[in-house]
N, C-alpha and C positions, 0 to 999 in steps of 0.2 A: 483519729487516724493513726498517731501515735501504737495505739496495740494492735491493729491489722499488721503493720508493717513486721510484728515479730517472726511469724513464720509464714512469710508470703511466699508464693512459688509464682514464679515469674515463666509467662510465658513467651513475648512479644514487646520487644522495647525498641520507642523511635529515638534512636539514637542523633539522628541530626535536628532534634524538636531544640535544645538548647542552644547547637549554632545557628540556626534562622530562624530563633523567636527569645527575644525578651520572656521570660516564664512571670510574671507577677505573682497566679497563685494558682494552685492546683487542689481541685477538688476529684474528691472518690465516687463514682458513678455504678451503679449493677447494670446489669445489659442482659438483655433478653438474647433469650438464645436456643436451639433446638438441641435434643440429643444426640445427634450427630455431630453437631460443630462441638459439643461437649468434651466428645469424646476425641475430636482433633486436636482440640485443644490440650487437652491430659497429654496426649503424646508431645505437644511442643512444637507443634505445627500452626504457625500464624504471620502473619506480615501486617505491621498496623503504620508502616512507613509513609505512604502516599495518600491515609488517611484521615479525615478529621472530622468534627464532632457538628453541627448545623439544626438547623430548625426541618420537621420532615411530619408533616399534617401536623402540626400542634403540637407537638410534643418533640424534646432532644434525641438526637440520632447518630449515630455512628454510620458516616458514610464513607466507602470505599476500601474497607478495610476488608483483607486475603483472608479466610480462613478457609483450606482447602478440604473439599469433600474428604469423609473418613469410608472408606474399602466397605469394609463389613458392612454397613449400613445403603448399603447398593440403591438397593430401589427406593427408600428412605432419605438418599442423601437431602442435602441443602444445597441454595445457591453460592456459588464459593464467595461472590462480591456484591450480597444483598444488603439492605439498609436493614442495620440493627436497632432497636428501641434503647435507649438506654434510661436507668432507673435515677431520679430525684423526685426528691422531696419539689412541691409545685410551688415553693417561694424561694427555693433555689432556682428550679428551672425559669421562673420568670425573672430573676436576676441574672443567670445569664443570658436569656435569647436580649436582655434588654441592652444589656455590653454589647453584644455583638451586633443588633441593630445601629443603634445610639455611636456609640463610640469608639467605630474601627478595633474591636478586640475578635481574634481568633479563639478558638477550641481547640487544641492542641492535645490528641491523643500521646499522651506519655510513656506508661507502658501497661499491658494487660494482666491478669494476672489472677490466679486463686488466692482467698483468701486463708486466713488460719481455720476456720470453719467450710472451705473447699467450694467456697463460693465465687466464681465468674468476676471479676471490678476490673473498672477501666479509671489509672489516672487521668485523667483530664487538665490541661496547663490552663490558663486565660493570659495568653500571648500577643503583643504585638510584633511584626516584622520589624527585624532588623536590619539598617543601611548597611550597605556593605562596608563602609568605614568601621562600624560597630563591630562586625566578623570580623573585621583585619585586626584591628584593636585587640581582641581576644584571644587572635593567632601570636600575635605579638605577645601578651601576657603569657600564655601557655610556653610559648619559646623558654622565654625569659624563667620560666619556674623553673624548667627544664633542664637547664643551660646552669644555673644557679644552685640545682640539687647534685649535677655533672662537677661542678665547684667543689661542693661540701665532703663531695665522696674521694674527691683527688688531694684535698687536703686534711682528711681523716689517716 
């Protein structure tokens, strides 16, 4: 994953996936997709916020995630909030649907993205929910860095 990340172009990032989830580990996912949403997608038009990743006939699935109809493609278009296939290897996907059955672990769409070779991926987190103690904790760290970088600049 390491050389994907060089020249990735980022379309769609869930930004509050690390305040209300533990991230343990994140895997890279391809995702099916129509030429239409392709080309929504290139413009930078996507919402994967209220999304996440689940079991859907057998196979992993990206459910609930915006990508809104593209113009040009009129009578062509796509459903803007249809269930996507997403691509793994089948001893990945049966490790995760097994997490997620088994042992209260989420799919957490991270952020979407073209590859260096212009190809569609989806991170994917394997998350658990965090107590709201945990959030507040966090709040409080981030303060604290804050607060202490506010410090280092007033006594530079």
């Amino acid at each position: 994953m390491a050389g994907s990340q060089v020249a990735r172009r980022e379309v769609a990032r869930n930004r509050r996936a690390r305040f209300d989830y533990l991230i343990e580990e994140t895997i890279e996912a391809g995702i099916m997709l129509t030429g239409s949403e392709v080309k929504s997608l290139r413009e930078g038009r996507a919402s994967i916020g209220e999304s996440y990743a689940g079991e859907y006939q057998g196979s992993l699935a990206l459910i609930n995630a915006h990508i809104p109809e593209y113009r040009p493609a009129a009578p062509f278009n796509h459903e803007p909030r249809r269930i996507r296939r997403l691509l793994v290897h089948r001893r990945e996907m049966d490790r995760l649907l097994g997490m997620i059955r088994r042992e209260g672990y989420t799919l957490v769409p991270m952020s979407l993205y073209f590859n260096d070779r212009g190809i569609a991926k989806l991170e994917l987190g394997m998350a658990r929910g965090k107590k709201m103690a945990d959030k507040r904790e966090d709040q409080k760290k981030r303060d604290w860095e804050r607060q202490k970088s506010r410090i280092m600049r007033e006594r530079a």
